[in-house]
N, C-alpha and C positions, 0 to 999 in steps of 0.2 A: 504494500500500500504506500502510495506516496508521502512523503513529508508534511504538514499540511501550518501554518501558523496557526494560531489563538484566533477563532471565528469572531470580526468585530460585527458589533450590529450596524447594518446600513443606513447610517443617518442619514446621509443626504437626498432621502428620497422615502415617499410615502408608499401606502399599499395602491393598488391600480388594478382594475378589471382589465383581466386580459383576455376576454372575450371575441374580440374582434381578431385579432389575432390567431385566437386558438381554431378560430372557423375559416380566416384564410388556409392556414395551417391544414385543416381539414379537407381543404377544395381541393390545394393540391398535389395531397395523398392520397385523392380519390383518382387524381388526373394520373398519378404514377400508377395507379391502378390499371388504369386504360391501355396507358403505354405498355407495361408489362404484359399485357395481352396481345397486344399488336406485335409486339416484338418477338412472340411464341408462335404469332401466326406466319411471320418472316421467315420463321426458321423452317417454319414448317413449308412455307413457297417453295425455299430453296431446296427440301428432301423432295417436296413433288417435282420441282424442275428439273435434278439431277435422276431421276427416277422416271419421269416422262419424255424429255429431248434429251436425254444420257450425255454427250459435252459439246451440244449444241452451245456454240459460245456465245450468240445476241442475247439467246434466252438467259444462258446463264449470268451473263452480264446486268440485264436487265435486272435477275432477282435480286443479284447480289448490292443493286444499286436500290433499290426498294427496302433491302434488308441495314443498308447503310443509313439509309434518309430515318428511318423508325428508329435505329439506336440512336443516332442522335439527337432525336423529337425526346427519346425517353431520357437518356442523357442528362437533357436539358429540366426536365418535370424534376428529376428526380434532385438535381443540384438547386431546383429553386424550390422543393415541396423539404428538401435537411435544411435549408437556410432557414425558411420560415420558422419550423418545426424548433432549429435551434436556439433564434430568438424569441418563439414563446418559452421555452423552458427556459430559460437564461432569465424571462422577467416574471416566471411563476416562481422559480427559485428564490430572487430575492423577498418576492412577497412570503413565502415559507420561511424564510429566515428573521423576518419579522414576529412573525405568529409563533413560533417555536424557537426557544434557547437550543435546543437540543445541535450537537454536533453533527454537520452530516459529516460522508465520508470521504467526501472531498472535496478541494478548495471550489470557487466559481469560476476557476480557469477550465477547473476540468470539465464545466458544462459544452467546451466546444471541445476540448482535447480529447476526451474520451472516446469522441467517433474517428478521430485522425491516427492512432498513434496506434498501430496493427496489433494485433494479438488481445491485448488490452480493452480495444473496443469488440470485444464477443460480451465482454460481461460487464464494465465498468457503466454504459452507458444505463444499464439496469438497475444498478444500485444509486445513480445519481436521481434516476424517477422515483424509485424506493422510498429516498429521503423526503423528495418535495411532496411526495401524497403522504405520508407517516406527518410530516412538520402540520400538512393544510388542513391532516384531517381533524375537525372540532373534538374529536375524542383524546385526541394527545394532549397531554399537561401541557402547557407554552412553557415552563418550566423545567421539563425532561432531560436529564446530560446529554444520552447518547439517541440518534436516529437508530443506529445499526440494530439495536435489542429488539426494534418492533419488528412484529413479524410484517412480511413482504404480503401485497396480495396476491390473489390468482390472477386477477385482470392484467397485472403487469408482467408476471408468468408465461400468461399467455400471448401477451403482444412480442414479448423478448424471443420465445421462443420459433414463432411463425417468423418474426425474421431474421432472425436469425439464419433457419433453415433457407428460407427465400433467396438471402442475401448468399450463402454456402454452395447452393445449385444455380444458380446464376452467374456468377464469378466463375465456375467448372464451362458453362457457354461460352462465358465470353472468350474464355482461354484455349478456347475450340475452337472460334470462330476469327479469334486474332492470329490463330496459327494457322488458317485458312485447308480448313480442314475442305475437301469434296466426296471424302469419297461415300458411300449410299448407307454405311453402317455407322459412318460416324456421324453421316447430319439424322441419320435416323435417333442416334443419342442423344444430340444436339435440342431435336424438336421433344423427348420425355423430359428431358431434365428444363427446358424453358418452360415448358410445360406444368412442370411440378413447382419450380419456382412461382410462374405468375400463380398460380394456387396459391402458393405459403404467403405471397407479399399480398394477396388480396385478404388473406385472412387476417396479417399483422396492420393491413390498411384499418378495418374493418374495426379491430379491436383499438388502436392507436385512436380515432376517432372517437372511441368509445372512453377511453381515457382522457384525452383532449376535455371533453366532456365533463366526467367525472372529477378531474382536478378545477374546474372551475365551478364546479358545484359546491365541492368543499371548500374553496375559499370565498366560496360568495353565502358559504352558509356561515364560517367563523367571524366572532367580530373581528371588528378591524382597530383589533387595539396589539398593541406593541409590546412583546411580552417582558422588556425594561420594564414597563407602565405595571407591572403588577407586584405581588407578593411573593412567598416563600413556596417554593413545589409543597405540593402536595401530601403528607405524612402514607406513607405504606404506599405512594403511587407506582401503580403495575402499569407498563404500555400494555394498553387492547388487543386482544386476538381478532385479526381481521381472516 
């Protein structure tokens, strides 16, 4: 686990509905959604193209130039559907840090490092959601030392784990597809595993949404008082089983 300093509270800024935001956020993780489908349907052009004109090259040229134009429509969704997604969690974050003393488990840096920094972003980015739903949700002490004690939900379980997989079988394409694979057995792999990805990332769309959600419900359910602004924790406080 990284280094982390002493968590200061965020003065310079109040709590804030991040509402608008978390539904742009939404739009266009639905639009990755789409793209993700399209780009299984590419692949799939290209096993029927190589499978029906065998090395007919206009034909094949054509797919591959149709299967070009799509990665990068999706490309594009998908770097403007993390950006968004990034800066709502970056300013659900600070509003959770308000609402709750509790440490999370890693700095506010790590709210954008955690997706960049390979190996590290399978799990880290799970545990920085962890925190900001445990901080939002009205059932936690504002009080509380540590985020990490409270149990995790399933909702974020389940979003972490769909893309995970999504993101796992999709990366195996693209590295098929960058090493310009032709031949009938490999783009037949090619179209199961896009296949099964756009599955996994519409399921983690689906749920992600569903969370977007859910974190803005909890902090529009807590007051919006600053948890400097109160008293002594709680005598015998247990974090909630969610």
């Amino acid at each position: 686990m990284p280094s982390r300093p002493a968590q200061v509270p965020p003065l310079d800024r109040w709590f804030s509905s991040e509402r608008a935001m978390g539904i742009g956020a939404s739009v266009l993780i639905g639009l990755v959604t789409v793209t993700s489908w399209s780009t299984a349907w590419s692949d799939f052009n290209l096993y029927r193209t190589r499978r029906t004109y065998g090395d007919n090259a206009d034909r094949w040229s054509e797919a591959n130039l149709i299967s070009g134009s799509l990665g990068i429509v999706a490309a594009l969704a998908l770097f403007a559907a993390a950006a968004v997604f990034i800066v709502w969690l970056w300013r659900v974050r600070w509003n959770a840090e308000m609402f709750c003393r509790g440490e999370h488990r890693y700095t506010r840096g790590w709210v954008l490092g955690c997706w960049l920094v390979p190996v590290v972003n399978l799990w880290y980015p799970k545990q920085v959601v962890d925190d900001v739903v445990a901080a939002s949700d009205p059932r936690t002490d504002p009080l509380t030392p540590e985020l990490k004690d409270i149990p995790g939900t399933r909702l974020v379980w389940a979003w972490w784990l769909t893309w995970v997989t999504g993101l796992v079988t999709g990366n195996i394409v693209q590295r098929g597809v960058l090493s310009g694979a032709s031949q009938l057995g490999d783009l037949r792999t090619n179209v199961i595993l896009s296949s099964v990805s756009a599955l996994f990332t519409t399921g983690a769309a689906v749920f992600a949404v569903i969370l977007i959600q859910r974190i803005d419900e909890l902090q529009s359910m807590r007051p919006w008082v600053p948890w400097w602004a109160l008293g002594t924790p709680q005598n015998g406080f247990h974090p909630p089983a969610r």
